[in-house]
DOKOL-852415 format. One record per residue (C-alpha): x, y, z; residue number from 1; residue in one letter. Coordinates in pm, 1 decimal, decimal comma, padded with zeros to 6 digits. Layout:
<rs>
{{X Y Z} NUM A}
...
</rs>
This chain:
<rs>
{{00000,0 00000,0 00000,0} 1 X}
{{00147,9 00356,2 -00070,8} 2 X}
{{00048,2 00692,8 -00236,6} 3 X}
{{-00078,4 00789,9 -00544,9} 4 X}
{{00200,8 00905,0 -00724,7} 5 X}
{{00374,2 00966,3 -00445,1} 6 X}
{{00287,0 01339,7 -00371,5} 7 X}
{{-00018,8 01583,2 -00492,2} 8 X}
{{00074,3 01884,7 -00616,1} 9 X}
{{00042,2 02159,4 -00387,0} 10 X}
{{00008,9 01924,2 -00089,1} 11 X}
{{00212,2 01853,6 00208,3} 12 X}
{{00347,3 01493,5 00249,4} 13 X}
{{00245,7 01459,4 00630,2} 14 X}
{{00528,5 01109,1 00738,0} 15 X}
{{00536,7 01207,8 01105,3} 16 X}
{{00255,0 01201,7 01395,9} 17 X}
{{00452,6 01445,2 01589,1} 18 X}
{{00401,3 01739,5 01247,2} 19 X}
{{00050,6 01626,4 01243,1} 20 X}
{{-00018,1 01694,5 01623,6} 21 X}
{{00169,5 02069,7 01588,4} 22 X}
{{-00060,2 02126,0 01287,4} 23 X}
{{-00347,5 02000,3 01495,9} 24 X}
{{-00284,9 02196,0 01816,1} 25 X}
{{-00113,9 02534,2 01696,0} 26 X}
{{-00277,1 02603,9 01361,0} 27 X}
{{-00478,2 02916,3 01363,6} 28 X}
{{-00864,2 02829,2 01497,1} 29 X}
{{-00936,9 02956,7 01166,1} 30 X}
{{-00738,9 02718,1 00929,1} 31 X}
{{-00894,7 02457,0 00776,8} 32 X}
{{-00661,1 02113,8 00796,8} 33 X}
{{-00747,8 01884,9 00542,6} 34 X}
{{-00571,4 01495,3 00549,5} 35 X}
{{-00641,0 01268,9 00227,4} 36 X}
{{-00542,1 00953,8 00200,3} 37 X}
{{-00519,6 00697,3 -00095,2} 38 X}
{{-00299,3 00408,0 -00233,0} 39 X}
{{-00161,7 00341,6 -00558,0} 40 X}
{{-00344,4 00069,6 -00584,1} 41 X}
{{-00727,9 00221,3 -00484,5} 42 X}
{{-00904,5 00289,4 -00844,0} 43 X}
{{-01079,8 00567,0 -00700,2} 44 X}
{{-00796,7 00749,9 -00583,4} 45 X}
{{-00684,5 00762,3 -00929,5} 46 X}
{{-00976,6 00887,4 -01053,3} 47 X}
{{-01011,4 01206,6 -00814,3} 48 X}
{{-00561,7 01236,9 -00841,6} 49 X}
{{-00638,3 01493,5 -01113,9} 50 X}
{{-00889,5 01686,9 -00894,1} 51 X}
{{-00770,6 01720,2 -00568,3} 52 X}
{{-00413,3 01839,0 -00693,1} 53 X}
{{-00671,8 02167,7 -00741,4} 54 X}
{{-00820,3 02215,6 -00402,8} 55 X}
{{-00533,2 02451,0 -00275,2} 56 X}
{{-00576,0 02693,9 -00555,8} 57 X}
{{-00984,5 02697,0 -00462,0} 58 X}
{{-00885,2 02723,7 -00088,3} 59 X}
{{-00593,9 02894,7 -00074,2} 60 X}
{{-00598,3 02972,4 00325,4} 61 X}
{{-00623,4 02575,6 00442,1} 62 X}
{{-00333,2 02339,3 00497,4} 63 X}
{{-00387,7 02045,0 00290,2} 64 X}
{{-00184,8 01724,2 00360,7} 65 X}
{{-00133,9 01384,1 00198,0} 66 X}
{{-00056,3 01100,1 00468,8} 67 X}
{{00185,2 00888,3 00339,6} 68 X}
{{00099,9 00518,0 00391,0} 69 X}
{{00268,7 00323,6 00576,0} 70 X}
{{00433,1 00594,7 00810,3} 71 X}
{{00438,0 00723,2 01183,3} 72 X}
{{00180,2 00968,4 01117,1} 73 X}
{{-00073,6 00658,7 01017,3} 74 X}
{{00053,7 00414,0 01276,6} 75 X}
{{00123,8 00676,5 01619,1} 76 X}
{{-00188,1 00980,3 01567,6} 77 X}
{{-00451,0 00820,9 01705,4} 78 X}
{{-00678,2 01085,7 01427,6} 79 X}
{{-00434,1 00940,4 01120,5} 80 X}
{{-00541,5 00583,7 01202,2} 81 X}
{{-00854,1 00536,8 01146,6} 82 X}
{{-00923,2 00561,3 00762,7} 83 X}
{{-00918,8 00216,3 00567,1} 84 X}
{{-01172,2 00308,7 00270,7} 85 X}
{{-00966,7 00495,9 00020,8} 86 X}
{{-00998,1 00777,7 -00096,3} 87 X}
{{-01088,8 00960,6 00219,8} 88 X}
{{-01070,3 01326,3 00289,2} 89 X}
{{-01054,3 01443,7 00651,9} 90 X}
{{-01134,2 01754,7 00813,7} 91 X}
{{-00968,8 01925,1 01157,7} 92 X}
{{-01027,9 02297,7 01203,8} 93 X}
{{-01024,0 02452,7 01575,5} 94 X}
{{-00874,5 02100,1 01714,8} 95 X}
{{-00739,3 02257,6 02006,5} 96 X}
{{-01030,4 02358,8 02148,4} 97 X}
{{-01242,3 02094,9 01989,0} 98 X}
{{-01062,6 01799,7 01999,0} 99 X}
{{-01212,2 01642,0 01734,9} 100 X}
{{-01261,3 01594,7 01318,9} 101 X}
{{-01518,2 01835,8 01149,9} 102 X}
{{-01610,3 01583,1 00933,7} 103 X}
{{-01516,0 01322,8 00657,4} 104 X}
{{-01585,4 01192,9 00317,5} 105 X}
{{-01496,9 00802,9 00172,8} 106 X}
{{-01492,9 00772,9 -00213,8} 107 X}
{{-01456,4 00946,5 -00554,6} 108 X}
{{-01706,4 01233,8 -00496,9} 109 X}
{{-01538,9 01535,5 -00642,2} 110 X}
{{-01858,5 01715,0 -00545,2} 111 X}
{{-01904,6 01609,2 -00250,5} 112 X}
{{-01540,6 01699,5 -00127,4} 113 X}
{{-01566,8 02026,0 -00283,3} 114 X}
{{-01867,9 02119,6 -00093,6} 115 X}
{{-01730,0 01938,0 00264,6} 116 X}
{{-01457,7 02168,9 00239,3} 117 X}
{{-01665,6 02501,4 00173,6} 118 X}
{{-01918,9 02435,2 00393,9} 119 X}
{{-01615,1 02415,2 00674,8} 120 X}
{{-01379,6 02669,3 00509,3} 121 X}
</rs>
């Protein structure tokens, strides 16, 4: 299992729990975080490749992060861990104060991630 191409354009590569827990706790209550992940091997995750590379141009004020699979961000962040249907796009915004996800999205729904995001952004 890894990543789609390796990297989306315009996206961090997230590899470490401990980046993912600064980004989570000292990130501006206003930034949205957004965490996709996907595998090579996931057909959807090809499909949408092409369309999430342009989310950070549409949102230019959120931090938008690919978790690479396998890594210690996946395996020690208790909020990495949980995904196993690929693609899936999750949402943190406020975490310090929430402690928890806004929401999340499983699949190849261009639309559907498009309006997760702006309804949270």
């Amino acid at each position: 299992m890894s990543n789609v191409n390796s990297h989306l354009k315009n996206w961090n590569i997230v590899t470490s729990a401990a980046v993912v827990t600064d980004q989570m706790n000292n990130s501006p209550t206003t930034t949205l975080l957004v965490y996709y992940f996907g595998t090579d091997d996931c057909i959807g995750c090809q499909q949408i490749h092409g369309f999430l590379e342009t989310l950070p141009a549409q949102f230019p004020n959120a931090i938008f992060n690919m978790v690479a699979m396998p890594s210690d961000a996946r395996t020690n962040n208790l909020w990495m861990s949980f995904p196993n249907l690929f693609p899936c796009v999750v949402l943190f915004k406020n975490f310090k104060v929430t402690q928890k996800q806004l929401a999340f999205i499983n699949g190849a729904n261009p639309g559907g991630i498009t309006n997760m995001i702006q309804s949270h952004y």
